[in-house]
Each structure stands twice: as C-alpha cells, then as structure tokens.
PDB file of N, H, CA, C and O in Angstrom:
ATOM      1  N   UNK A   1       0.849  -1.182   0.000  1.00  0.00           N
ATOM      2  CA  UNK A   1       0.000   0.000   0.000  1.00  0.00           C
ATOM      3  C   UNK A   1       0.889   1.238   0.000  1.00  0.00           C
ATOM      4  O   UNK A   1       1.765   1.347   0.858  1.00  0.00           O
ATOM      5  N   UNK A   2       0.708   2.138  -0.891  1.00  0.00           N
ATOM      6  H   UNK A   2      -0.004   2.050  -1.588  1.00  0.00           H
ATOM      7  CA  UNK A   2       1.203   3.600  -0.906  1.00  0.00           C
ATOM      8  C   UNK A   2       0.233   4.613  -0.381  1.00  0.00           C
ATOM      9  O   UNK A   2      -0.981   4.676  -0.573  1.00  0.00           O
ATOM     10  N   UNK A   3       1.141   5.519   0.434  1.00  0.00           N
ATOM     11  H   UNK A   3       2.128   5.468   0.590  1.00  0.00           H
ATOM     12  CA  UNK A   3      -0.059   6.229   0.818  1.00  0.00           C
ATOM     13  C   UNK A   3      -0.416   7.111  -0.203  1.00  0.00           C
ATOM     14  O   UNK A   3       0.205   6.931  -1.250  1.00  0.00           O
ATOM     15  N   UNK A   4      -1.446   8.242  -0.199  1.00  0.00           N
ATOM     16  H   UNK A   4      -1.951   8.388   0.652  1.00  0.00           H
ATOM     17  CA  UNK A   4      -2.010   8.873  -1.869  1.00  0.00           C
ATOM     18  C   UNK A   4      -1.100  10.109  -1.266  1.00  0.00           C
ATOM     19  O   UNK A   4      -0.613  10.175  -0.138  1.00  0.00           O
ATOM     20  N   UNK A   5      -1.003  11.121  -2.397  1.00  0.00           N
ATOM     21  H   UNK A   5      -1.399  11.067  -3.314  1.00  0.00           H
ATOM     22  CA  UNK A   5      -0.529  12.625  -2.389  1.00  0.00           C
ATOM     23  C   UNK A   5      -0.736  13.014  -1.281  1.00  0.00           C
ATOM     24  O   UNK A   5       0.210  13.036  -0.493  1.00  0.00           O
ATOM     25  N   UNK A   6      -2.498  13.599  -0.715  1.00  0.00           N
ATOM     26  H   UNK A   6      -3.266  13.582  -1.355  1.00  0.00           H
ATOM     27  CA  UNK A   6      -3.005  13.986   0.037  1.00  0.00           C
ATOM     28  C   UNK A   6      -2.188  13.839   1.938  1.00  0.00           C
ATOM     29  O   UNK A   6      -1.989  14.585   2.896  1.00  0.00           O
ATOM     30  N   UNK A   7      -2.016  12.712   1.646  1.00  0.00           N
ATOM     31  H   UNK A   7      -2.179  12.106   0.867  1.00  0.00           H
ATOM     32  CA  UNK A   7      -1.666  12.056   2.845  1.00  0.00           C
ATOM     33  C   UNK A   7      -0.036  12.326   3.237  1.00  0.00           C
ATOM     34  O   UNK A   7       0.339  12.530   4.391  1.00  0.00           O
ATOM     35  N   UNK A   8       0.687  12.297   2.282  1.00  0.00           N
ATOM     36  H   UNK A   8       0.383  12.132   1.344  1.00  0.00           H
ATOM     37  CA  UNK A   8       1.759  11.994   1.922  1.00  0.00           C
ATOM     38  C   UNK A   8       2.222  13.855   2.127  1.00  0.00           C
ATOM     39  O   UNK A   8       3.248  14.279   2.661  1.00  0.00           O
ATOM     40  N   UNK A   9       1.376  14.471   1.665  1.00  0.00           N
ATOM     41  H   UNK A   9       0.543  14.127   1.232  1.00  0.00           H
ATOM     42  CA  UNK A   9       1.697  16.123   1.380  1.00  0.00           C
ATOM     43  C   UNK A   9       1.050  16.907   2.592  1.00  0.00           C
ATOM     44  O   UNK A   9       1.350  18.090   2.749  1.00  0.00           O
ATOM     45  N   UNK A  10       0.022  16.171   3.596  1.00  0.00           N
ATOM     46  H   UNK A  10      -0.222  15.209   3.468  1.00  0.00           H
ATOM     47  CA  UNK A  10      -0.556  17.190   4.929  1.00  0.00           C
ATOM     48  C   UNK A  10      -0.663  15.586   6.189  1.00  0.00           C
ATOM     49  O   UNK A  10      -0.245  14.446   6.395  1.00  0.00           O
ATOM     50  N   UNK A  11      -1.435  16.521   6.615  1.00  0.00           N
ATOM     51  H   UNK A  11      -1.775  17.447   6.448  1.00  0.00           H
ATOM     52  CA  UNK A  11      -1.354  15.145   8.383  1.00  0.00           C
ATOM     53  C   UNK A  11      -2.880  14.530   8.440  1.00  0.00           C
ATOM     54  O   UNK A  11      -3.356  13.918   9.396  1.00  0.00           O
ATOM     55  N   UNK A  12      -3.639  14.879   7.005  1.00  0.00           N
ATOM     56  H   UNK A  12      -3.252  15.376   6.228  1.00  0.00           H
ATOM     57  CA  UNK A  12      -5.007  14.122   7.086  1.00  0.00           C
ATOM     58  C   UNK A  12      -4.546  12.817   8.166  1.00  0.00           C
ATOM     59  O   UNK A  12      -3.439  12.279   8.166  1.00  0.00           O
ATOM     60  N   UNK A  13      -6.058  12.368   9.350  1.00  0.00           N
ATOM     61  H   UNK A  13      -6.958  12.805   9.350  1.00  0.00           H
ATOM     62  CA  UNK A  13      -5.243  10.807   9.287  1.00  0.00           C
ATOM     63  C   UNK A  13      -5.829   9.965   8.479  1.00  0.00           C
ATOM     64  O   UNK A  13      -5.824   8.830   8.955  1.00  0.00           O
ATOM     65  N   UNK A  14      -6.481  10.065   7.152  1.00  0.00           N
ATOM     66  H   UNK A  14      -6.485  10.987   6.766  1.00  0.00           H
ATOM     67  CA  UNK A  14      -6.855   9.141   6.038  1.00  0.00           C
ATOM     68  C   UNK A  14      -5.821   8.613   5.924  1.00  0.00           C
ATOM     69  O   UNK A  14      -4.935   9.418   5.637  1.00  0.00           O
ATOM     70  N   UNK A  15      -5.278   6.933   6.074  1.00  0.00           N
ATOM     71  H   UNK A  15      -5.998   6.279   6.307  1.00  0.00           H
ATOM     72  CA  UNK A  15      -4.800   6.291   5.233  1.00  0.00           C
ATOM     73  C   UNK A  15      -5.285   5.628   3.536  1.00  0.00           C
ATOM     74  O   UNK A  15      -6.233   4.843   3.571  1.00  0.00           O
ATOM     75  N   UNK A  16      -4.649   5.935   2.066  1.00  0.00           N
ATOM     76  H   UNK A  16      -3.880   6.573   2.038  1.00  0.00           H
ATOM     77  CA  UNK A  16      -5.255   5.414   1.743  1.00  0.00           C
ATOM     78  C   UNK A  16      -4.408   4.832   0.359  1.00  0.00           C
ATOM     79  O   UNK A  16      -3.212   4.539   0.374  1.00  0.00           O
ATOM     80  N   UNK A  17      -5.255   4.741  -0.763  1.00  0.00           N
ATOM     81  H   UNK A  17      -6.226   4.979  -0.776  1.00  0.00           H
ATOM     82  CA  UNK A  17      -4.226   3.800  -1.885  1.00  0.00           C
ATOM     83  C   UNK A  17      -4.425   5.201  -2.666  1.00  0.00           C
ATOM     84  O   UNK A  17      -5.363   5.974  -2.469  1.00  0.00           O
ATOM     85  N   UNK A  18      -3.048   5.445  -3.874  1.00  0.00           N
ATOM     86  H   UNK A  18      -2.286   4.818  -4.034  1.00  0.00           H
ATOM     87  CA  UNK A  18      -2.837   5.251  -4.632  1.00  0.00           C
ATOM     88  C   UNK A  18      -4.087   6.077  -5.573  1.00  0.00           C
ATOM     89  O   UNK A  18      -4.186   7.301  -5.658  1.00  0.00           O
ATOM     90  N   UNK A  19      -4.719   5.369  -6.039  1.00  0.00           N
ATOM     91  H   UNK A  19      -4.639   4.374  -5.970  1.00  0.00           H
ATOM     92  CA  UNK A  19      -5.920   5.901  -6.381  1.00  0.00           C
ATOM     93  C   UNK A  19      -6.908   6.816  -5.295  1.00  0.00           C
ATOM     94  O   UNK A  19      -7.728   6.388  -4.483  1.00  0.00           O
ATOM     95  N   UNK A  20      -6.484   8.339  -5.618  1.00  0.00           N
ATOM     96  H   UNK A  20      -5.818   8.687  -6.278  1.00  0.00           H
ATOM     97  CA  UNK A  20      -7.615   9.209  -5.235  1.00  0.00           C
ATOM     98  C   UNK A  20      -9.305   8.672  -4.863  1.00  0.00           C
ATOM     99  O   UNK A  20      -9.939   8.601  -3.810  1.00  0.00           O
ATOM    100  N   UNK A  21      -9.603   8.379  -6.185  1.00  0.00           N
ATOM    101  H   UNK A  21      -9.088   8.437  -7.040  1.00  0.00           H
ATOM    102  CA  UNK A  21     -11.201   7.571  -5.705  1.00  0.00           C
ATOM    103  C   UNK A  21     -11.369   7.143  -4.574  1.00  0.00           C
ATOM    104  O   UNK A  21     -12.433   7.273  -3.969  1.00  0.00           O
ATOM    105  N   UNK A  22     -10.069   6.409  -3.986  1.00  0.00           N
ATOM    106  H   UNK A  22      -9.204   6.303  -4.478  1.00  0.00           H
ATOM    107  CA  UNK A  22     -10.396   5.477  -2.638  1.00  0.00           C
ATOM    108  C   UNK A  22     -10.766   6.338  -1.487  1.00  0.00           C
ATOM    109  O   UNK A  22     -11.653   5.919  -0.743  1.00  0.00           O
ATOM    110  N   UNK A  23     -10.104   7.697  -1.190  1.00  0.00           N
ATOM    111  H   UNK A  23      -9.383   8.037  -1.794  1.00  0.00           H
ATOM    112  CA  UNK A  23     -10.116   7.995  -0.271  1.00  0.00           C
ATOM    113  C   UNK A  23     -10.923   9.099  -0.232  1.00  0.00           C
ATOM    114  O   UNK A  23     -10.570  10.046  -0.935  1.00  0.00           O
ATOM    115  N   UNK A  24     -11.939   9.211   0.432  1.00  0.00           N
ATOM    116  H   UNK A  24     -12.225   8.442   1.003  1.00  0.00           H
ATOM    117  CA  UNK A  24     -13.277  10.258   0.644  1.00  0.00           C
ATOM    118  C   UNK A  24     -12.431  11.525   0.971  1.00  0.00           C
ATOM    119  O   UNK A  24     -12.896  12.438   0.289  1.00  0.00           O
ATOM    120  N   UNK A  25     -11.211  12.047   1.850  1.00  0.00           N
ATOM    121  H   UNK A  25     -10.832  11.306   2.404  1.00  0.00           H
ATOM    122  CA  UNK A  25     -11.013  13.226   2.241  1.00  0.00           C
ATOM    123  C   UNK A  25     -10.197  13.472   1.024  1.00  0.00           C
ATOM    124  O   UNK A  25     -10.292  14.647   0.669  1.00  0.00           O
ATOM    125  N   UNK A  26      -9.567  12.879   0.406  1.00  0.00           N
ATOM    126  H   UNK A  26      -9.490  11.925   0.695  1.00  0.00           H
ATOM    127  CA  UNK A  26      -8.658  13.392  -0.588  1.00  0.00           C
ATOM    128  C   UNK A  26      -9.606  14.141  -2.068  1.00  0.00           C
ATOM    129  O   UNK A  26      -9.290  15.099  -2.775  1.00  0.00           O
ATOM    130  N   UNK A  27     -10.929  13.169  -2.129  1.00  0.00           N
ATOM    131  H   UNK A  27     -11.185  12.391  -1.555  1.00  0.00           H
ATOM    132  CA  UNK A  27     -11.759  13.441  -2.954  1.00  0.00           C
ATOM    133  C   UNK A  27     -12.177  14.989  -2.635  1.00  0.00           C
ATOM    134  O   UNK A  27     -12.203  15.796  -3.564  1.00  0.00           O
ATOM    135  N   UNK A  28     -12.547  15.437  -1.122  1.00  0.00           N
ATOM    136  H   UNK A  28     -12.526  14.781  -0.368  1.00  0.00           H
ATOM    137  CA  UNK A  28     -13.017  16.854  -1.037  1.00  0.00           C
ATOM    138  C   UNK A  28     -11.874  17.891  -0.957  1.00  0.00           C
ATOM    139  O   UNK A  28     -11.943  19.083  -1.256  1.00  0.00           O
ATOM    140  N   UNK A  29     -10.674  17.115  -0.436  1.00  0.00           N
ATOM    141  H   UNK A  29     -10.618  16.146  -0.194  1.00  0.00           H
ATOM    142  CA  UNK A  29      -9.551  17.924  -0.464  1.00  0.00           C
ATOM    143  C   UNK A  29      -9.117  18.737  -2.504  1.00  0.00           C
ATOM    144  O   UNK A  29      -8.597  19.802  -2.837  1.00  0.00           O
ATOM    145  N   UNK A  30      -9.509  17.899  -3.096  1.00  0.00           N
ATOM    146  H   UNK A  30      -9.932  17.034  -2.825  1.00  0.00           H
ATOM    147  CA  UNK A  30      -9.502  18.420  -4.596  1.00  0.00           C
ATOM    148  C   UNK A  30     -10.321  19.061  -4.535  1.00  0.00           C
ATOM    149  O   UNK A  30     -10.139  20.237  -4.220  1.00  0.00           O
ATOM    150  N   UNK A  31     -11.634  18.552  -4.820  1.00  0.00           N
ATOM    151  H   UNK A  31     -11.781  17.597  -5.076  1.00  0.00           H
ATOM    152  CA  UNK A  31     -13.012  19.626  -4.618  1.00  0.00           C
ATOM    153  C   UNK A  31     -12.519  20.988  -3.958  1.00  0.00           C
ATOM    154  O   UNK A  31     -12.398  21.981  -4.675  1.00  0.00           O
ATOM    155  N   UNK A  32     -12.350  21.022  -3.147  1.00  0.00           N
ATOM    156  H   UNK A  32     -12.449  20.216  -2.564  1.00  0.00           H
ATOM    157  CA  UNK A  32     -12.009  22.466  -2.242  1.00  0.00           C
ATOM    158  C   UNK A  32     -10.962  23.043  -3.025  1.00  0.00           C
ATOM    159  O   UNK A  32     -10.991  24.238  -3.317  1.00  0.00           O
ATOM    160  N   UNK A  33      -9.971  22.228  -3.413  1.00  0.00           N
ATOM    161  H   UNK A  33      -9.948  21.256  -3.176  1.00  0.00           H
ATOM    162  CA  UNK A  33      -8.793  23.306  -3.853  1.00  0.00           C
ATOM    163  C   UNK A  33      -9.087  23.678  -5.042  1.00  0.00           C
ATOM    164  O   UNK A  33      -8.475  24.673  -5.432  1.00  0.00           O
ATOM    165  N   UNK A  34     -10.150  23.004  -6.067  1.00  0.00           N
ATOM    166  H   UNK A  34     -10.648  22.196  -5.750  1.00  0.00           H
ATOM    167  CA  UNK A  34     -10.619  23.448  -7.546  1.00  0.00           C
ATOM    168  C   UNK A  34     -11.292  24.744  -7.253  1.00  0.00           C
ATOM    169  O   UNK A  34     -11.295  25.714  -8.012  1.00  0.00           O
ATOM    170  N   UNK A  35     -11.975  24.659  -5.851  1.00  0.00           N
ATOM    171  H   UNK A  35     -11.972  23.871  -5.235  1.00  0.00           H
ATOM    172  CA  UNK A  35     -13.323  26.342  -5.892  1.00  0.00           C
ATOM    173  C   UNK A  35     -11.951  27.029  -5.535  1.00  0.00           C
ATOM    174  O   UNK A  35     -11.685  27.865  -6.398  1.00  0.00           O
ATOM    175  N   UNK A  36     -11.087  26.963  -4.649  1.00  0.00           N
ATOM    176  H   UNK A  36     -11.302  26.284  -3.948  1.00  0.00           H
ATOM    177  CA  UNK A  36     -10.358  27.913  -3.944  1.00  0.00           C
ATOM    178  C   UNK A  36      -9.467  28.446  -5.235  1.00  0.00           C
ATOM    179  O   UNK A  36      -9.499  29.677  -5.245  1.00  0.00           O
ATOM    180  N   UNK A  37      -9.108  28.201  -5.735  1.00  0.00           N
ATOM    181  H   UNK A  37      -9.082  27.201  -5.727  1.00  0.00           H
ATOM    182  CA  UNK A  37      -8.481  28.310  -7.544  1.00  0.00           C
ATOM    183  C   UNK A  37      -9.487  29.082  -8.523  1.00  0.00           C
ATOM    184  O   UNK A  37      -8.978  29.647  -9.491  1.00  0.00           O
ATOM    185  N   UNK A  38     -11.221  29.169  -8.308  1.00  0.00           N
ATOM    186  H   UNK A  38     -11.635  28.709  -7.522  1.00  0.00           H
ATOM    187  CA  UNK A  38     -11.973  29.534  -8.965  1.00  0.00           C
ATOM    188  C   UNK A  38     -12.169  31.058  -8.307  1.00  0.00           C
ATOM    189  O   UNK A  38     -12.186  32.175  -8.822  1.00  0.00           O
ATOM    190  N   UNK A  39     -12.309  30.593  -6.942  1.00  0.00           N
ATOM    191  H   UNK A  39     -12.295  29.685  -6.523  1.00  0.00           H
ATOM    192  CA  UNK A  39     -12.301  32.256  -6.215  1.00  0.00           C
ATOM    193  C   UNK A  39     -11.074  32.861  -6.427  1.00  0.00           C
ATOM    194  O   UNK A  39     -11.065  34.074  -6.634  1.00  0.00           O
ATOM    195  N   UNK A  40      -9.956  32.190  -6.413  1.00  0.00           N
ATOM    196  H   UNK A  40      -9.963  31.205  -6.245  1.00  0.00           H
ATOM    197  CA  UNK A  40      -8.591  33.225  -6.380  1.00  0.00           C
ATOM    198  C   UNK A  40      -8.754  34.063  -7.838  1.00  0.00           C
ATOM    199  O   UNK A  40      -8.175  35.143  -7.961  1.00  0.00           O
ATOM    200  N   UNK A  41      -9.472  33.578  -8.804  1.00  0.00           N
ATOM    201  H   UNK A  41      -9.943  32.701  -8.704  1.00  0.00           H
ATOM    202  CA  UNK A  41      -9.150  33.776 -10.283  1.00  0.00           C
ATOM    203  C   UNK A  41     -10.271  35.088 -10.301  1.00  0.00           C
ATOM    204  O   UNK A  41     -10.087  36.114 -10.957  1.00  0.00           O
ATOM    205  N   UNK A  42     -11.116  34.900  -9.690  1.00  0.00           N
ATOM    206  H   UNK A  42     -11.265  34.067  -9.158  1.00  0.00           H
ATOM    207  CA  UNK A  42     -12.535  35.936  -9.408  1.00  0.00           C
ATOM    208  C   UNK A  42     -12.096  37.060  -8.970  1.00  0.00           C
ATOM    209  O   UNK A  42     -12.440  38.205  -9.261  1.00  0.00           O
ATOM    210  N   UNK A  43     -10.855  36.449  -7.826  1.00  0.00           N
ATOM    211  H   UNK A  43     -10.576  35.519  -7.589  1.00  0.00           H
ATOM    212  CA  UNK A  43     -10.582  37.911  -6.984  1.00  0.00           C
ATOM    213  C   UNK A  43      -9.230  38.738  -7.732  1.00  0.00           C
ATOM    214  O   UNK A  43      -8.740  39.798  -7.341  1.00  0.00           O
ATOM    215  N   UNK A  44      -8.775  37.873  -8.983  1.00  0.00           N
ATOM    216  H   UNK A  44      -9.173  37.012  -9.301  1.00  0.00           H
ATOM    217  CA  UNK A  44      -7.807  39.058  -9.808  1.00  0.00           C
ATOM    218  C   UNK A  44      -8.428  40.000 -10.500  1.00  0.00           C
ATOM    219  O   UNK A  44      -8.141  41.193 -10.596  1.00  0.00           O
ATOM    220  N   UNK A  45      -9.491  39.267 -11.084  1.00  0.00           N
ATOM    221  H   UNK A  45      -9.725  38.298 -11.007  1.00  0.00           H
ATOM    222  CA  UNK A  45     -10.551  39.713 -12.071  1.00  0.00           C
ATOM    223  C   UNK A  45     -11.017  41.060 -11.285  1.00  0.00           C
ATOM    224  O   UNK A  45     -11.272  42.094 -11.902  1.00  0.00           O
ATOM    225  N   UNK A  46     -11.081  40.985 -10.262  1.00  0.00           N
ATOM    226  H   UNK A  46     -10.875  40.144  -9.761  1.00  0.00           H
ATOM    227  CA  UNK A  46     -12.062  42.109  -9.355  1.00  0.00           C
ATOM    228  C   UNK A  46     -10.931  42.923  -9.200  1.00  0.00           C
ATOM    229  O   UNK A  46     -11.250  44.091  -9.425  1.00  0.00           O
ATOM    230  N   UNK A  47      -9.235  42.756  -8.787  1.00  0.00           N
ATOM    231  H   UNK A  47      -8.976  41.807  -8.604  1.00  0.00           H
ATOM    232  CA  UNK A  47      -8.880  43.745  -8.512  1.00  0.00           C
ATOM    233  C   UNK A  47      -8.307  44.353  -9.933  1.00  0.00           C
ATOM    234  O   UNK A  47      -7.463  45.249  -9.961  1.00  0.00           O
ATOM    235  N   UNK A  48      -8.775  43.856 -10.901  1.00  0.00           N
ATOM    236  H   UNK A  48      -9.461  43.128 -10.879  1.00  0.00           H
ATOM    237  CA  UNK A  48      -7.855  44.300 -12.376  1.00  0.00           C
ATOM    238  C   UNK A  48      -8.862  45.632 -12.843  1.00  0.00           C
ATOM    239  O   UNK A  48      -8.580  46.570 -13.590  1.00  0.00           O
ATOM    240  N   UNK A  49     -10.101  45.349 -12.129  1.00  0.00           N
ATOM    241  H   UNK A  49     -10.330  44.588 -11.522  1.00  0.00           H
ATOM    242  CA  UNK A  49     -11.357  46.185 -12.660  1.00  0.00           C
ATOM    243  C   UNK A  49     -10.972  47.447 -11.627  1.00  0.00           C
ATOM    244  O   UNK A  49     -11.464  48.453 -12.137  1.00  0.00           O
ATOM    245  N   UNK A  50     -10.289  47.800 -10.376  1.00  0.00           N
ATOM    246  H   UNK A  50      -9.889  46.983  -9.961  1.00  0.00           H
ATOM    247  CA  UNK A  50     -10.363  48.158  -9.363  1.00  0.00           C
ATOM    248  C   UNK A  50      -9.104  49.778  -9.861  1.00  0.00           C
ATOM    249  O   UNK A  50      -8.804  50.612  -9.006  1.00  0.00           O
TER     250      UNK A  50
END
C-alpha cells in the first residue's frame, strides 16, 4: 500500500491507496482546492477592474 498525495503532502489521518477515488477526504480535499483556484481567479478579475 502507498499512501495517496493527500496524505503523503498534509497530516489528514486518512490512510489510503494510490488511487484518489479510494479515499473520501482526498476526494473533497480536490473539490475544495478546484473552488479555492476559482475564487482566487474571481478575486484578480475584481482587482484588475479596481
């Protein structure tokens, strides 16, 4: 067993495989960092208008 990125890169205590799919926190840990990437991009946009 390898542990995944997630695990491997913060102190989640998810142990898990390899494949993302497996592990439920790693799944929202993407989720979250895709919006947080969508807001950062919102908030250049806002200060370019500014």
């Amino acid at each position: 067993m390898n542990l995944c990125e997630g695990t491997r890169n913060d102190t989640h205590p998810e142990v898990c495989f390899d494949d993302r799919n497996s592990c439920p926190a790693c799944e929202i840990r993407e989720e979250l960092e895709g919006k947080v990437r969508e807001l950062e991009h919102a908030i250049e946009l806002l200060e370019a208008e500014v």
